[in-house]
C-alpha positions in Angstrom: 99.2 75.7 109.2 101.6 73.3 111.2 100.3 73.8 115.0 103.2 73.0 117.9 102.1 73.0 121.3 104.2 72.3 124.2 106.4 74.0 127.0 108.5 76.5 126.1 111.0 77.1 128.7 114.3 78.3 129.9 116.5 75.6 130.3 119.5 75.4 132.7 121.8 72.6 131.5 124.7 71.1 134.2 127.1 68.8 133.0 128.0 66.5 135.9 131.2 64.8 135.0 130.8 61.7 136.3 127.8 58.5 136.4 124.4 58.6 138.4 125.0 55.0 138.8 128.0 55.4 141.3 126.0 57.0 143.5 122.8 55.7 143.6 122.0 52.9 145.7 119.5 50.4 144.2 118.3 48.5 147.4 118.3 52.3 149.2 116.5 54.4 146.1 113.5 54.5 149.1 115.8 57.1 151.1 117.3 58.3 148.1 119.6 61.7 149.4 122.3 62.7 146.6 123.8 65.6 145.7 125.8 66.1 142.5 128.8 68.8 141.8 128.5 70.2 138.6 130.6 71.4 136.1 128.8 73.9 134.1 125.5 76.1 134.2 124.1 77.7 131.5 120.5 79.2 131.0 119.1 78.5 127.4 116.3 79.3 125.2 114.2 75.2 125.3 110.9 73.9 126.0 109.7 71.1 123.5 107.7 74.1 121.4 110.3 76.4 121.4 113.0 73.2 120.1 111.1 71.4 117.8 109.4 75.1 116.3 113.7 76.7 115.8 114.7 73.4 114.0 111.3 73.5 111.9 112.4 76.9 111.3 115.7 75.6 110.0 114.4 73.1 108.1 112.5 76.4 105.6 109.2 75.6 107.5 106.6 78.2 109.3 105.2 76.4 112.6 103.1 78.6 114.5 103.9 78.0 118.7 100.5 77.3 120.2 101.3 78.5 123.8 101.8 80.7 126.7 104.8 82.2 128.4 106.1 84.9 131.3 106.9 88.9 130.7 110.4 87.6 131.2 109.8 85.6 127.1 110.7 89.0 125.2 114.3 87.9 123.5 113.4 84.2 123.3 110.4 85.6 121.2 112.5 87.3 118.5 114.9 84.5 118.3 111.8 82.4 117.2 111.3 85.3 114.6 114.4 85.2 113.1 114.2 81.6 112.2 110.6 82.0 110.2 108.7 80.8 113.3 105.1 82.4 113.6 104.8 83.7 117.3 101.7 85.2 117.0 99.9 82.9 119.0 101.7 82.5 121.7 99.8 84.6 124.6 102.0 86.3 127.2 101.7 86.3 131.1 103.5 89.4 132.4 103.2 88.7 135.9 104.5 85.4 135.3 107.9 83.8 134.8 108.2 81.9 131.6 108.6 78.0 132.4 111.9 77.0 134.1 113.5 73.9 133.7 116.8 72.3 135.2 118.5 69.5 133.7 121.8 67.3 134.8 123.5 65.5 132.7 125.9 62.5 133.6 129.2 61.3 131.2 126.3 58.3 130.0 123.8 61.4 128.6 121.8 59.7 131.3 119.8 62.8 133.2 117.9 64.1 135.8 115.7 67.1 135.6 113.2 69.2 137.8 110.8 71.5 135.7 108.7 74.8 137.2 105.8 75.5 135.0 104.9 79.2 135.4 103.4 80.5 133.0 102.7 77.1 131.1 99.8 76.5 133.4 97.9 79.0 132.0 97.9 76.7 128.5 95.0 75.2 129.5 92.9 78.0 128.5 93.9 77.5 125.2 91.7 76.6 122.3 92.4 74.9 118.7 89.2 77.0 117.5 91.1 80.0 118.6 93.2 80.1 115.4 92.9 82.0 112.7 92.6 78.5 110.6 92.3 75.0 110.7 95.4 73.5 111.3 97.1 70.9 109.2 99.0 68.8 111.3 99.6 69.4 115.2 102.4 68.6 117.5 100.7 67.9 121.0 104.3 67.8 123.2 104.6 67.6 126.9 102.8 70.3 128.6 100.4 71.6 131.1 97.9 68.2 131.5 95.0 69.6 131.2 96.0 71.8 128.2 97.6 68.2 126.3 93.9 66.3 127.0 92.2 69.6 125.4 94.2 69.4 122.8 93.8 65.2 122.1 89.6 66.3 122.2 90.0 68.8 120.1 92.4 67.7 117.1 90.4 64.6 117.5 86.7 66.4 116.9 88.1 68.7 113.9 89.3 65.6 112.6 92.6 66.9 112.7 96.0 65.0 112.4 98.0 65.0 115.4 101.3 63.8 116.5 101.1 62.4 120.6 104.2 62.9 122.5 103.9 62.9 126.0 107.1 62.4 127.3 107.7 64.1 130.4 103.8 64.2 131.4 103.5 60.2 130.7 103.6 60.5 134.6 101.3 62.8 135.0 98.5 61.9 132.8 96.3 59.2 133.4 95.7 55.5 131.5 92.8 56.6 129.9 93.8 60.0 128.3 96.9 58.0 127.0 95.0 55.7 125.6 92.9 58.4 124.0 95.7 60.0 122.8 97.4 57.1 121.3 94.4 56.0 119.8 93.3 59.2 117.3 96.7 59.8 116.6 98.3 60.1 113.3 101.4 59.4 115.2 102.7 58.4 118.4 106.1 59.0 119.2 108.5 58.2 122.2 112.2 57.0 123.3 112.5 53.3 124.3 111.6 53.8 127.7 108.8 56.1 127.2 107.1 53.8 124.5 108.0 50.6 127.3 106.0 52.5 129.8 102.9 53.6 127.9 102.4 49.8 127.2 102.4 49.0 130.8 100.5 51.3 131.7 97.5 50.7 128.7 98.3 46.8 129.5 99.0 46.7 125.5 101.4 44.8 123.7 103.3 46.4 121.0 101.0 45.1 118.3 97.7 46.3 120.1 99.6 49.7 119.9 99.9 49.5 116.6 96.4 49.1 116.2 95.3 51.8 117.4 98.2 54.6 115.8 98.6 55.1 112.2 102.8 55.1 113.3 104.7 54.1 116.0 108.0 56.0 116.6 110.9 54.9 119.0 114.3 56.7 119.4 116.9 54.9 120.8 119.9 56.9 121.4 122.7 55.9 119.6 120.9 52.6 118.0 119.1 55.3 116.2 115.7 54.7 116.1 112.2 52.6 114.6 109.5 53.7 112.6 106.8 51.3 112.7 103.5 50.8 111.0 101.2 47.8 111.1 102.6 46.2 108.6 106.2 47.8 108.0 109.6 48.8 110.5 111.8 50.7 109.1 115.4 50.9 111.2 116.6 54.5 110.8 120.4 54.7 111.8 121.9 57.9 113.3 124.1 60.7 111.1 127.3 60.6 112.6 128.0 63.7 114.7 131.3 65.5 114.2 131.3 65.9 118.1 129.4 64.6 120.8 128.5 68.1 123.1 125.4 67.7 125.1 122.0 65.3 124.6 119.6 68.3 125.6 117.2 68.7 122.8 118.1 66.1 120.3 114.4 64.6 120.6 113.2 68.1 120.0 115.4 68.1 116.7 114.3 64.6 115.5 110.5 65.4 116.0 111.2 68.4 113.6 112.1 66.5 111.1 109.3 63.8 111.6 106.7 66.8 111.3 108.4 67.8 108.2 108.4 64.8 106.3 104.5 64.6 107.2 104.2 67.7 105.7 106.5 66.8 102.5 104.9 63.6 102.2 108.5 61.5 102.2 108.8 58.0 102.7 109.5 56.8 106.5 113.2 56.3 105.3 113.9 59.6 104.3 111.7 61.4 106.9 113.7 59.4 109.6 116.8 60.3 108.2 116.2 63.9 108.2 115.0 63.5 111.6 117.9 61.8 112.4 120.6 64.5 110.9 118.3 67.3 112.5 118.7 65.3 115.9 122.8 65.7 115.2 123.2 69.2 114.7 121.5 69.6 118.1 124.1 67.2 120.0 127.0 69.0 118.4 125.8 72.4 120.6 125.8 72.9 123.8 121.9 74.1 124.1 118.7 73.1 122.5 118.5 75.7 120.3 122.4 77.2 119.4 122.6 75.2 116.4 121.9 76.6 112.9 122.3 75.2 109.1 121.9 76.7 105.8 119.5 74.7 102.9 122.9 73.8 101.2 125.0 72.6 104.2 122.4 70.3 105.1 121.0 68.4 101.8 125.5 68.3 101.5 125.5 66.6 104.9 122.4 64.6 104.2 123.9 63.1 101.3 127.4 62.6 102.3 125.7 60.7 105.4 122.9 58.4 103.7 124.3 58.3 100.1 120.8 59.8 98.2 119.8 63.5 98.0 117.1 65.3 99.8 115.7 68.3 99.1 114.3 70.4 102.2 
């Protein structure tokens, strides 16, 4: 059983056509007052278990979505179906809204984003030794805080390999559940920034981190990204994208392919790589989860990109 926890959320995506940086004030940021005119609104299906579960589901795997949503989560739900995802353990909140996010995005994919939990609040309440069986491998994604420490205890007493991605709650959570996360974890996986600022704030150097996770992962945007081990890097390049539409979600999409490679048991290479080409079908769509690929057009893509064969 692969185990993703997480938001899951309806996103609102704006495109601001234009750069944060012309209109942000360095030496002012401490009365920071801006306003940006957007371009385009759209409400999506998202949240980090909801994105990384559809592309799983492309990628011919099961996940089951460990969480909680509104009354309001009805189509998102069978959407999820249709893709192979197991929704049977998500628990349902009628009086609530699902989780609402709102995300701008500048012409640098730079972005700024405001997030309403809802119903996500109520993940907390969740339990590991609620399922209906151990799990193999869990996804432990940004999330209610409480909920993402229960989780870190609990993969961590069933001796259960875990994948620690805080993201978005790296603010939220404290130095020492970080740590505790970081250190039980089978991986631990962030973009540049995200992986800058958990060493700050667990005063470790990049080595002492990789002490204490099995594997390091850093995404970089359009350098690709690094998987690291304590004694090996491997530098994973991007898959070329036929267009570049919107950055929403292409994390999402790479961790997707990272859990499936644990699960396949492919070497770093090839499990970044698929990660990588996963990560480009999502920028090509407007929407973190309006993509879609067959078996065939992807192992084609794959190896017109990377010059070898996979086989999902």
């Amino acid at each position: 059983m692969i185990v993703i926890t997480g938001s899951l959320a309806f996103d609102h995506i704006m495109d601001f056509p234009g750069y944060f940086k012309d209109h942000i004030l360095p030496d002012k940021i401490h009365i920071l007052n801006v306003s940006f005119l957007v371009r385009t609104l759209k409400r999506q299906r998202g949240g980090i278990a909801g994105n990384v579960a559809h592309n799983l589901g492309l990628l011919r795997e099961s996940p089951t979505v460990f969480a909680t949503a509104g009354g309001d989560f009805v189509l998102y739900q069978e959407k999820l179906t249709e893709v192979g995802v197991d929704v049977s353990q998500i628990k349902i909140y009628d009086g609530e809204s699902t989780a609402l996010a709102f995300i701008t995005t500048d012409l640098d994919d730079n972005q700024i984003a405001g997030f309403y939990p809802g119903a996500m609040s109520h993940a907390r309440d969740l339990s590991l030794t609620a399922l209906p069986e151990k799990p193999r491998l869990v996804l432990i994604g940004a999330n209610d805080p409480r909920a993402m420490r229960n989780f870190i205890y609990e993969c961590q007493r069933l001796n259960v390999d875990y994948i620690f991605d805080p993201a978005q709650q790296l603010v939220t959570l404290t130095a020492e559940h970080i740590k505790t996360g970081v250190l039980g974890s089978k991986v631990t996986i962030g973009n540049d920034y995200e992986i800058q600022l958990i060493m700050r704030k667990l005063e470790l150097s990049k080595k002492e981190l990789l002490r204490g996770t099995e594997v390091l992962i850093t995404t970089r945007g359009v350098k690709g990204s690094v998987i690291e081990t304590d004694n090996q890097e491997f530098e994973i390049p991007i898959a070329k994208p036929k267009k570049r539409v919107d950055p929403t979600g292409v994390g999402d999409a790479y961790r997707a392919g990272i859990v499936k490679g644990l699960i396949k048991g492919w070497d770093f290479e090839k499990m970044g790589k698929v990660a990588a080409l996963c990560a480009t079908y999502a920028l090509e769509q407007y929407g973190t989860q309006e993509h879609s690929f067959t078996k065939r057009e992807f192992e084609g893509r794959y190896k017109k990109e990377f010059g070898e064969k996979v086989e999902l």
